[in-house]
MIPA-211916 format. One record per residue: residue number from 0; residue in three letters; chain; x, y, z of N, C-alpha, C in turn. Coordinates in steps of 0.1 Angstrom, whole numbers, plus 5000, padded with zeros to 4 digits. Last residue first. Layout:
residues N
+-----+------+-----+------+------+------+------+------+------+------+------+------+
! seq ! type ! mol !  n_x !  n_y !  n_z ! ca_x ! ca_y ! ca_z !  c_x !  c_y !  c_z !
+-----+------+-----+------+------+------+------+------+------+------+------+------+
! NUM !  ALA !   A !    X !    Y !    Z !    X !    Y !    Z !    X !    Y !    Z !
...
+-----+------+-----+------+------+------+------+------+------+------+------+------+
This chain:
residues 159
+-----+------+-----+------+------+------+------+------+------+------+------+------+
! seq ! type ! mol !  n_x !  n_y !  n_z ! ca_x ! ca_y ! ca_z !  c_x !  c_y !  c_z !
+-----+------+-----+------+------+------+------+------+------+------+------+------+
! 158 !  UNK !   A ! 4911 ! 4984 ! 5116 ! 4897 ! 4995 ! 5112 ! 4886 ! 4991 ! 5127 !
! 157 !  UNK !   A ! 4942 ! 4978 ! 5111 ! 4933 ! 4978 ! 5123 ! 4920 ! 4983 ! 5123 !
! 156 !  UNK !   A ! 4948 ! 4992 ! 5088 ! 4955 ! 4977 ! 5089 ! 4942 ! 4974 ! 5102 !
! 155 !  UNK !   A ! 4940 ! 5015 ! 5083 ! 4934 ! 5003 ! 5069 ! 4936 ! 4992 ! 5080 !
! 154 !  UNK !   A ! 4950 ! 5032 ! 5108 ! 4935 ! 5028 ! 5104 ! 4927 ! 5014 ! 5096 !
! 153 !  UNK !   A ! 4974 ! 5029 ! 5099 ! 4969 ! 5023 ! 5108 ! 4958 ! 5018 ! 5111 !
! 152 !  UNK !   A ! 4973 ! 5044 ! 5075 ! 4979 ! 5032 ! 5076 ! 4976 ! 5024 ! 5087 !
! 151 !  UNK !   A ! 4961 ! 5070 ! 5085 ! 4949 ! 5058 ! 5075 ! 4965 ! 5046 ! 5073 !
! 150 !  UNK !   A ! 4983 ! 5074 ! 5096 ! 4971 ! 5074 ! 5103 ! 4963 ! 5070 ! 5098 !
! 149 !  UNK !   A ! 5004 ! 5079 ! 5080 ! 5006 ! 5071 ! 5088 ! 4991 ! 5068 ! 5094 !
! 148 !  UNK !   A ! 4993 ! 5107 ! 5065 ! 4990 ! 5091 ! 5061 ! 4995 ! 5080 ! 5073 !
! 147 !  UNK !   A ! 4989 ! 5123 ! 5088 ! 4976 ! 5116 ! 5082 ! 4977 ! 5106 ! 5076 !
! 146 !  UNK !   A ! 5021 ! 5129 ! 5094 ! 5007 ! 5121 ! 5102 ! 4997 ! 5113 ! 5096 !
! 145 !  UNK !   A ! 5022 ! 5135 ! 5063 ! 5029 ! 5124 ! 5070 ! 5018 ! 5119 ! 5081 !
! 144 !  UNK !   A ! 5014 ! 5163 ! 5071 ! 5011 ! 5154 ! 5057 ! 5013 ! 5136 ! 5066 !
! 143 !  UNK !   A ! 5026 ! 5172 ! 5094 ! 5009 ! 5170 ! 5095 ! 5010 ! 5156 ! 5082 !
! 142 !  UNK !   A ! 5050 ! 5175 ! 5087 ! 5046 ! 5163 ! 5098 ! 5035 ! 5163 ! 5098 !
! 141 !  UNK !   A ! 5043 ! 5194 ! 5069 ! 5052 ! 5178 ! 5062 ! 5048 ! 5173 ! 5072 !
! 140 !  UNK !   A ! 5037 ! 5216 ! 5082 ! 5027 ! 5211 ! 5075 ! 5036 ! 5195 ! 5071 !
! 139 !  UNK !   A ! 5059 ! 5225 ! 5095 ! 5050 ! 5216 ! 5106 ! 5038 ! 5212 ! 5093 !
! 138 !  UNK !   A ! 5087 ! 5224 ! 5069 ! 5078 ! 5231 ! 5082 ! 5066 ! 5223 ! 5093 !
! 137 !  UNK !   A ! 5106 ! 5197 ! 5089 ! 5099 ! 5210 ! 5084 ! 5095 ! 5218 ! 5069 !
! 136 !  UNK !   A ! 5108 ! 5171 ! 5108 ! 5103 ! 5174 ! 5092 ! 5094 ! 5191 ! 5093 !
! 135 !  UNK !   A ! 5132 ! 5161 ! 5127 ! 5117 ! 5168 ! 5124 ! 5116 ! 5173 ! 5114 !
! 134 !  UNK !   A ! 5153 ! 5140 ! 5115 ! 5152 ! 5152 ! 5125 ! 5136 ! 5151 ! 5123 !
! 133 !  UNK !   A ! 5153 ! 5111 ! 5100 ! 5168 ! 5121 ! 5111 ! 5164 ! 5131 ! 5119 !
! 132 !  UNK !   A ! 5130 ! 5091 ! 5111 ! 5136 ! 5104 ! 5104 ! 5146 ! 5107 ! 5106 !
! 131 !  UNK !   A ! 5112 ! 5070 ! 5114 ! 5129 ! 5069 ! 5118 ! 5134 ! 5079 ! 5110 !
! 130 !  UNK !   A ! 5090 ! 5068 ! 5115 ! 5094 ! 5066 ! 5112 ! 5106 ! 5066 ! 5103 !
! 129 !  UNK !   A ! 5082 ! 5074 ! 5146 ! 5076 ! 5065 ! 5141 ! 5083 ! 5059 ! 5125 !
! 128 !  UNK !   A ! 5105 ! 5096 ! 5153 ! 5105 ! 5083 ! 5158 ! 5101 ! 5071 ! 5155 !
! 127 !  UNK !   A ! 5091 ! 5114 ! 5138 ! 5098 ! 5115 ! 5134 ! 5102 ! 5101 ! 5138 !
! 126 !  UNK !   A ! 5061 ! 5112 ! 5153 ! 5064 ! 5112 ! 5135 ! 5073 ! 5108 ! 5131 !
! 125 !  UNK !   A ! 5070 ! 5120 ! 5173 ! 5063 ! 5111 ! 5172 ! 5066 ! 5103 ! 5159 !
! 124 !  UNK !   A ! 5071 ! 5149 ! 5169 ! 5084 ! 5138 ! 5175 ! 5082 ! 5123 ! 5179 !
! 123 !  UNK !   A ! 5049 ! 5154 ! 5160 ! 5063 ! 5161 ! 5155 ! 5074 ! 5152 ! 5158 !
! 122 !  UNK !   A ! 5031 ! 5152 ! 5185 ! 5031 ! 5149 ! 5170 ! 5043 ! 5146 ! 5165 !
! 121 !  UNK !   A ! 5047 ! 5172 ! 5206 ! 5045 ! 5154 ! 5208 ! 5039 ! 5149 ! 5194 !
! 120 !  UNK !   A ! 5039 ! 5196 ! 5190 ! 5053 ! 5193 ! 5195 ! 5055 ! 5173 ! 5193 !
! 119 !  UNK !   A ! 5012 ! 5196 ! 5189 ! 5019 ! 5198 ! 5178 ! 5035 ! 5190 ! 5180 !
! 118 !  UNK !   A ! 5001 ! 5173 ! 5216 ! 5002 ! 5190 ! 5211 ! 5013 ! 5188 ! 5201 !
! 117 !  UNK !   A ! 4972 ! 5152 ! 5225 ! 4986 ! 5156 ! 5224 ! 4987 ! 5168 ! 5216 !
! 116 !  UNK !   A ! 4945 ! 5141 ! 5224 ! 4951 ! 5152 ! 5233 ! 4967 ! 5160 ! 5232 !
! 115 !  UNK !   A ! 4945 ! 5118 ! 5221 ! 4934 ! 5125 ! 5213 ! 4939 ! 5143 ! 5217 !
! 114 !  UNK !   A ! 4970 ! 5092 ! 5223 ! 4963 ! 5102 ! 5228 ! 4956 ! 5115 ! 5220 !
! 113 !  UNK !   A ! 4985 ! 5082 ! 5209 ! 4977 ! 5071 ! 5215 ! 4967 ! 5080 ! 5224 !
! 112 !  UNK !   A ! 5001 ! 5093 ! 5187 ! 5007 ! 5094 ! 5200 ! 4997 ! 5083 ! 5207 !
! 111 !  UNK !   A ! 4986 ! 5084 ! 5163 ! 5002 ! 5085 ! 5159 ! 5005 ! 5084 ! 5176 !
! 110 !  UNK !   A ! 4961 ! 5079 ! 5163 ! 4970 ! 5072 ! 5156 ! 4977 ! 5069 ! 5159 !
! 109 !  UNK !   A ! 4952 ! 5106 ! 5179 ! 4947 ! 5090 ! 5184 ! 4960 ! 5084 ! 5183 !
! 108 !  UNK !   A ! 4956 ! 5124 ! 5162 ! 4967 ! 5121 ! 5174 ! 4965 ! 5112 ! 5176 !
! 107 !  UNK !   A ! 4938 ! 5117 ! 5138 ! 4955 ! 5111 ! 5138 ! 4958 ! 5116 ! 5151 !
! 106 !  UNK !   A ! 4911 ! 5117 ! 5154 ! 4918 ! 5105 ! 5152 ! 4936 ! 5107 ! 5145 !
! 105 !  UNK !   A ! 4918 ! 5148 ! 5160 ! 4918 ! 5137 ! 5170 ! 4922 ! 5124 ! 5169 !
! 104 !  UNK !   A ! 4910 ! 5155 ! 5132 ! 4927 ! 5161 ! 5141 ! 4927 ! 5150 ! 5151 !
! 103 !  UNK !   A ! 4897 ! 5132 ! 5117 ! 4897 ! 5141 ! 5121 ! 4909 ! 5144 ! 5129 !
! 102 !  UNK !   A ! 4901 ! 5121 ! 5081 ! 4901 ! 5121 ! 5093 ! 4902 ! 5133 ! 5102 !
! 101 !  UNK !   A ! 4896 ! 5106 ! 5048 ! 4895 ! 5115 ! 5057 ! 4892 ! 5115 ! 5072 !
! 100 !  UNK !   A ! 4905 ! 5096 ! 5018 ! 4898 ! 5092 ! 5037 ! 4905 ! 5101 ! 5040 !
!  99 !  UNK !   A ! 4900 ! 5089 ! 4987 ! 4905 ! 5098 ! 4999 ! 4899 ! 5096 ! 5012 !
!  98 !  UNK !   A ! 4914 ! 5066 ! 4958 ! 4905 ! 5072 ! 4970 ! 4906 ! 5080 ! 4980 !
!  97 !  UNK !   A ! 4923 ! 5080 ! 4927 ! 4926 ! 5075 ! 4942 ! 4912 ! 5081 ! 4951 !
!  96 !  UNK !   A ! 4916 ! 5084 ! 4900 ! 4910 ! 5068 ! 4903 ! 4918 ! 5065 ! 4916 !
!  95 !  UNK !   A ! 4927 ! 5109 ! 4893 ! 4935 ! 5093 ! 4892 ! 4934 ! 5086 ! 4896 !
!  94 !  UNK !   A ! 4902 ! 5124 ! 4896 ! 4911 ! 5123 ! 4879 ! 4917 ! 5112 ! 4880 !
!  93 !  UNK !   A ! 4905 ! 5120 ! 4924 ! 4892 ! 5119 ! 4917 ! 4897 ! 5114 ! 4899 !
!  92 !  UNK !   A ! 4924 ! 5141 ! 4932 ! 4929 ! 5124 ! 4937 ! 4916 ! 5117 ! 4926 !
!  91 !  UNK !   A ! 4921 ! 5161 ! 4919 ! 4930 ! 5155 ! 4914 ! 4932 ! 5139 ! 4922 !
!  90 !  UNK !   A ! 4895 ! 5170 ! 4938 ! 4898 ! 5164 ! 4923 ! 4908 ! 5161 ! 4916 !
!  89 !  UNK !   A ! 4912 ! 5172 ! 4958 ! 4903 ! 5160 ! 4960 ! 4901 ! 5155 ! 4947 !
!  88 !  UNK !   A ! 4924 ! 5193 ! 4952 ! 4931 ! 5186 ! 4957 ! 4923 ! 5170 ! 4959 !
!  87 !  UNK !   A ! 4904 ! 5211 ! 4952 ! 4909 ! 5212 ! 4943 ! 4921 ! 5195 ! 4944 !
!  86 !  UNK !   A ! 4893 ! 5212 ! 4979 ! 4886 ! 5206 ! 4967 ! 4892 ! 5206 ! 4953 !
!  85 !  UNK !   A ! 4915 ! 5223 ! 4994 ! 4905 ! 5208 ! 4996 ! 4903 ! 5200 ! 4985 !
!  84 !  UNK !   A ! 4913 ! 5245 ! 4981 ! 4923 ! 5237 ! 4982 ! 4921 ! 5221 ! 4982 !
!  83 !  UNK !   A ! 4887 ! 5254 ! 4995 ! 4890 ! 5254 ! 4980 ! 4900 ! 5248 ! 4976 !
!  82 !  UNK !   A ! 4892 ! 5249 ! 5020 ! 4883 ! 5247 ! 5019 ! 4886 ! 5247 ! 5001 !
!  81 !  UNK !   A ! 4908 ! 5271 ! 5025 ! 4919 ! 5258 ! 5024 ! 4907 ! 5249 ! 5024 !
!  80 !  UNK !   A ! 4894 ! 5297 ! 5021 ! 4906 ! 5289 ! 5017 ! 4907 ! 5277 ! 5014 !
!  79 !  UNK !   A ! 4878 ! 5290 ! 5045 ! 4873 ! 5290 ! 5033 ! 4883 ! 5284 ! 5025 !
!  78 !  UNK !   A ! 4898 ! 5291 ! 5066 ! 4887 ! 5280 ! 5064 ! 4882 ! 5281 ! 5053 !
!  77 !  UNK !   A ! 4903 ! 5319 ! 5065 ! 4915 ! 5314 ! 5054 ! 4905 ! 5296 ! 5057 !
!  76 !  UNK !   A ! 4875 ! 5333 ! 5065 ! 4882 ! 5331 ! 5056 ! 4894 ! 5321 ! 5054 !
!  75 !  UNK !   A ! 4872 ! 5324 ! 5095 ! 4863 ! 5316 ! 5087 ! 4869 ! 5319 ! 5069 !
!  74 !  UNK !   A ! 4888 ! 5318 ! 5123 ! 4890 ! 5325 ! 5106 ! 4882 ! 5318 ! 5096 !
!  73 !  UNK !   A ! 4873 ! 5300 ! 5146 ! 4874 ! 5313 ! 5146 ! 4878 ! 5319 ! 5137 !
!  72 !  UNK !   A ! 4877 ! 5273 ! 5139 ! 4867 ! 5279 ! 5151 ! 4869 ! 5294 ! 5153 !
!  71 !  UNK !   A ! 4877 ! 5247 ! 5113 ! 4880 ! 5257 ! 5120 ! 4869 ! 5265 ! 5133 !
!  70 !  UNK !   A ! 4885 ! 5214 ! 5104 ! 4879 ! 5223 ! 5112 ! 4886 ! 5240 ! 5118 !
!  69 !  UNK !   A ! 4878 ! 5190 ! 5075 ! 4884 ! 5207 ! 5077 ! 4878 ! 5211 ! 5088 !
!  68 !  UNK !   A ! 4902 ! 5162 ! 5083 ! 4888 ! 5167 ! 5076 ! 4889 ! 5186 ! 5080 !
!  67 !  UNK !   A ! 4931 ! 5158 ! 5066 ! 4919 ! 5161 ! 5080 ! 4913 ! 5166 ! 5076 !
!  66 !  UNK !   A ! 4935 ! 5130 ! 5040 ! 4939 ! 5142 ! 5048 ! 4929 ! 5146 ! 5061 !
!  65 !  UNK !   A ! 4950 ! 5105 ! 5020 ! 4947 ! 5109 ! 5032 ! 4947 ! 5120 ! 5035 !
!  64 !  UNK !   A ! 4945 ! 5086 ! 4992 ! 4952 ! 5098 ! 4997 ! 4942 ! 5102 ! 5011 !
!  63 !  UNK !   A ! 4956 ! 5055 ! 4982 ! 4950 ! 5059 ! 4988 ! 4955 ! 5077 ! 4988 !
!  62 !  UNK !   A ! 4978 ! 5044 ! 4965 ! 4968 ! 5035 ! 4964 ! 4955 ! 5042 ! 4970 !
!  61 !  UNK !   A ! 5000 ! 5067 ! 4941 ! 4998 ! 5061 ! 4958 ! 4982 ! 5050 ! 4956 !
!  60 !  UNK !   A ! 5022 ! 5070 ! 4924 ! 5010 ! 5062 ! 4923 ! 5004 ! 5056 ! 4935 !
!  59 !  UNK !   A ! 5040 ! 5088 ! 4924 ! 5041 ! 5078 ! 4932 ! 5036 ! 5068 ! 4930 !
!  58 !  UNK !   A ! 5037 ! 5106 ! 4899 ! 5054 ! 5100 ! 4903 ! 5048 ! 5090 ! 4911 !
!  57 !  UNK !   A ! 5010 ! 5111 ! 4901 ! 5018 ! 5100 ! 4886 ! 5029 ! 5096 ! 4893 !
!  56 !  UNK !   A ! 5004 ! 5121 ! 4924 ! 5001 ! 5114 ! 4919 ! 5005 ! 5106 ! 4910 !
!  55 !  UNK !   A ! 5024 ! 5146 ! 4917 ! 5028 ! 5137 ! 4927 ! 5022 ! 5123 ! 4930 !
!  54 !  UNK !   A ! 5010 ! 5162 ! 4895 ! 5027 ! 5153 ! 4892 ! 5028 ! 5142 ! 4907 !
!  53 !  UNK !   A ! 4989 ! 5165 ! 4908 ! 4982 ! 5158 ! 4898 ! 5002 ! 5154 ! 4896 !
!  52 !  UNK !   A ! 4999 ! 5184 ! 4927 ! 4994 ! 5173 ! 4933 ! 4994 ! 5168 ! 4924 !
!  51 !  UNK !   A ! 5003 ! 5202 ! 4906 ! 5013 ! 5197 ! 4913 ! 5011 ! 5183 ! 4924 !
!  50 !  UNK !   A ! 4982 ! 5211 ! 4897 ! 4991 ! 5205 ! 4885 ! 4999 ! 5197 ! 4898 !
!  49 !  UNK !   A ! 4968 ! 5222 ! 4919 ! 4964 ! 5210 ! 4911 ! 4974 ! 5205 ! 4904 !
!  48 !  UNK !   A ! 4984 ! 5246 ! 4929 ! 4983 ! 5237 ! 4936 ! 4979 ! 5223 ! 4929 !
!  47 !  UNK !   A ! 4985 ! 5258 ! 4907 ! 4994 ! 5253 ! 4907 ! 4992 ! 5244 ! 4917 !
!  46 !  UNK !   A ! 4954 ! 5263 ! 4905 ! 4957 ! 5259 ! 4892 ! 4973 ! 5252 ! 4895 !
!  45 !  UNK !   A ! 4951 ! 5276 ! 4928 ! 4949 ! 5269 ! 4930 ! 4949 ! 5258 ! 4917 !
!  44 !  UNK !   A ! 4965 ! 5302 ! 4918 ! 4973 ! 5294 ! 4932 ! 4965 ! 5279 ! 4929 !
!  43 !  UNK !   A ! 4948 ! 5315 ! 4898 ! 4958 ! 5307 ! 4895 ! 4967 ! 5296 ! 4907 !
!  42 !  UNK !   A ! 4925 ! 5315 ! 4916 ! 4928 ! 5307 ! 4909 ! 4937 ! 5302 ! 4904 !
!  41 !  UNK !   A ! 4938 ! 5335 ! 4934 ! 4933 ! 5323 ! 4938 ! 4934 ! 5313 ! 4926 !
!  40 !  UNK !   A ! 4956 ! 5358 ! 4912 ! 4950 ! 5354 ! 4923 ! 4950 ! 5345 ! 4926 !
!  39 !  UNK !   A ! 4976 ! 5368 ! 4888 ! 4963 ! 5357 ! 4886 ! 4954 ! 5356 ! 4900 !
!  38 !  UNK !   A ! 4996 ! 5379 ! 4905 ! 4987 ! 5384 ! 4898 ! 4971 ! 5378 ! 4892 !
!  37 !  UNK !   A ! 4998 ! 5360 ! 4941 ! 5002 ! 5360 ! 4921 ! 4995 ! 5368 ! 4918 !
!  36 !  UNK !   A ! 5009 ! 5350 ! 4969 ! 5002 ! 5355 ! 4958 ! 5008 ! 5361 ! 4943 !
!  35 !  UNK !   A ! 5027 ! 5315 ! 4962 ! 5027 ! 5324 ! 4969 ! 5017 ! 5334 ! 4959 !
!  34 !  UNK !   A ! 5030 ! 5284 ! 4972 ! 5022 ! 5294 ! 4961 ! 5024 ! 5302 ! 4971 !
!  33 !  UNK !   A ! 5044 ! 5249 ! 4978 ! 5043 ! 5265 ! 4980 ! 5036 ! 5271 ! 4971 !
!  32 !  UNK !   A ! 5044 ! 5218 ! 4988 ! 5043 ! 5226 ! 4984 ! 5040 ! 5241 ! 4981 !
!  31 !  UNK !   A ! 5070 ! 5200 ! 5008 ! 5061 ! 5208 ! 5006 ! 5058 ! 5213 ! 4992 !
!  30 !  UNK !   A ! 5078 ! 5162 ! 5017 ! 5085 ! 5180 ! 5018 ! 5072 ! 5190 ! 5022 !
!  29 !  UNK !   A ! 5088 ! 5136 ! 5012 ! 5080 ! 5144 ! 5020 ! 5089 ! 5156 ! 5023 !
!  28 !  UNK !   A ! 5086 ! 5101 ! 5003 ! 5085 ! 5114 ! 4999 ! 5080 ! 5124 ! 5009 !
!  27 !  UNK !   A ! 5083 ! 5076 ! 5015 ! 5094 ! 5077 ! 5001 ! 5097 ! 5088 ! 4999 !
!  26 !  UNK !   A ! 5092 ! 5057 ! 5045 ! 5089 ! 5070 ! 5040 ! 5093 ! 5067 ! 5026 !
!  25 !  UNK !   A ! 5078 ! 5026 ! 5055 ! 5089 ! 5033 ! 5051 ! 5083 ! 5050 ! 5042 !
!  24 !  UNK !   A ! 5068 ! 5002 ! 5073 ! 5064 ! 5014 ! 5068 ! 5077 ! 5025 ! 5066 !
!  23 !  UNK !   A ! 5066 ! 4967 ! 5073 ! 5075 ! 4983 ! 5076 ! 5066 ! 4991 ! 5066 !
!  22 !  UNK !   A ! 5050 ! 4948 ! 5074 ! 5053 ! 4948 ! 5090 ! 5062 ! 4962 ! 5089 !
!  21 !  UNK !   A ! 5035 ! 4947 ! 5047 ! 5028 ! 4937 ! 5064 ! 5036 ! 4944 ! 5075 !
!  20 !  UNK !   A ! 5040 ! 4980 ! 5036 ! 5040 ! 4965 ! 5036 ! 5034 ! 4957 ! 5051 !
!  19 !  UNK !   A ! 5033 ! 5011 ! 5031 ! 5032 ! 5000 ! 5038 ! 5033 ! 4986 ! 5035 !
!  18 !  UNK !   A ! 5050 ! 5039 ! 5022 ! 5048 ! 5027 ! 5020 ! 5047 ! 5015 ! 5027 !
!  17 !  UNK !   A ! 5043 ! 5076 ! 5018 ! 5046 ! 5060 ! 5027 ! 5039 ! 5049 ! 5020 !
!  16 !  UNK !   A ! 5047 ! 5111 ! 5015 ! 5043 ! 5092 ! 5010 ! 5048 ! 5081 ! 5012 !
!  15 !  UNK !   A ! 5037 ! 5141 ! 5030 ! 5040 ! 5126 ! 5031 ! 5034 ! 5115 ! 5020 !
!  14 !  UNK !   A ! 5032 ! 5176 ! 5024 ! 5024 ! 5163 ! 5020 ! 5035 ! 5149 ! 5026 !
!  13 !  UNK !   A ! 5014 ! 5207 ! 5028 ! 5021 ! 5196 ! 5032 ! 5020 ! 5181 ! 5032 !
!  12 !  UNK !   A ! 5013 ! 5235 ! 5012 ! 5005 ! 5221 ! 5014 ! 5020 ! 5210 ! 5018 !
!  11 !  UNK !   A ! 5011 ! 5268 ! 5019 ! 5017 ! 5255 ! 5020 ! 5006 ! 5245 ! 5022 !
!  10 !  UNK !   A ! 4989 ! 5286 ! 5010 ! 5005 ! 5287 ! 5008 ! 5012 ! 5276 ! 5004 !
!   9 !  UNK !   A ! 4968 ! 5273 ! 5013 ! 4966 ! 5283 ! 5002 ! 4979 ! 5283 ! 5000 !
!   8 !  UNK !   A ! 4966 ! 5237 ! 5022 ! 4968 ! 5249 ! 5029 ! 4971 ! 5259 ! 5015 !
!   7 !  UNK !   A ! 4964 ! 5206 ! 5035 ! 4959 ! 5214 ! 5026 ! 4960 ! 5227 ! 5035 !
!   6 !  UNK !   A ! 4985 ! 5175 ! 5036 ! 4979 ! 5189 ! 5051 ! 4977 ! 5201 ! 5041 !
!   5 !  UNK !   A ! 4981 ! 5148 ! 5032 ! 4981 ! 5160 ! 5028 ! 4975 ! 5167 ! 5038 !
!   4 !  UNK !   A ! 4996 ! 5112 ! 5024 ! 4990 ! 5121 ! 5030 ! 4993 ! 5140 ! 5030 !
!   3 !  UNK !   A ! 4995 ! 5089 ! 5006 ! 4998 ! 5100 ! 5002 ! 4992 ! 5108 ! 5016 !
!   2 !  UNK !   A ! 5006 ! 5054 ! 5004 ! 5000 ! 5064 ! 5012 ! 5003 ! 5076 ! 5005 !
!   1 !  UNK !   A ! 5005 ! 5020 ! 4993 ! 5013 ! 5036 ! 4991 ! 4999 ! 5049 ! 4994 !
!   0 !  UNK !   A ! 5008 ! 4988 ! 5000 ! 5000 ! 5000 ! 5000 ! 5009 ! 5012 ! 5000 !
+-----+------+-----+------+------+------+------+------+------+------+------+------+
């Protein structure tokens, strides 16, 4: 199984690809994506955000794509945002016959720390431990990416 997991965001999208077999989970890919504003606006950001998911798609050929479901509780614009990212990002998993699960911030702490409660930091070094990084993966969107797919890896194997 080949994981894609994505932490959607207007600037940065942060993404992880893992590969599960029966008993190792190995990293293949994990950085970022960027846009920064452009004359074109939104759309064009979200024209680069697609092409670019849609190359990461072909390069891996993941089996699945994983991200958090969207909550916000107080900027209801940049939730708009990365609400359009979302969807732009969904339809590129859609175009290449990948499925997407979705989860909540809770179930990947669940996943990755064993606790619903844990803080960015204890993610981060969780991540990195779980699978065997050299350091922490920056910026904090790659350990988000990452989380989520570790977190429908866990999920598939144990549902």
């Amino acid at each position: 199984m080949i994981v894609i997991g994505i932490d959607p965001g207007l600037a940065t999208i942060g993404y992880g690809v893992l590969s599960a077999s029966e008993r190792i989970i190995m990293p293949m890919a994990y950085s970022c994506i960027r846009t920064a504003p452009c004359p074109g606006g939104t759309p064009e950001r979200l024209e680069l955000i697609y092409d670019s998911v849609c190359r990461l798609l072909g390069e891996f050929s993941p089996t699945c794509m994983a991200m958090e479901t969207l909550f916000f509780s107080r900027n209801v614009t940049s939730a708009l945002g990365v609400a359009e990212v979302r969807g732009v990002i969904m339809l590129a998993a859609q175009k290449h016959g990948i499925p997407v699960a979705e989860y909540t911030p809770n179930q990947v702490k669940q996943a990755i720390t064993g606790s619903g409660r844990a803080d960015k930091r204890q993610m981060q070094e969780m991540i990195t431990r779980l699978l065997g990084l050299p350091e922490i993966p920056r910026p904090d969107d790659v350990a988000d990416g990452l989380s989520v797919a570790l977190c429908h890896i866990h999920t598939a194997r144990f549902p």
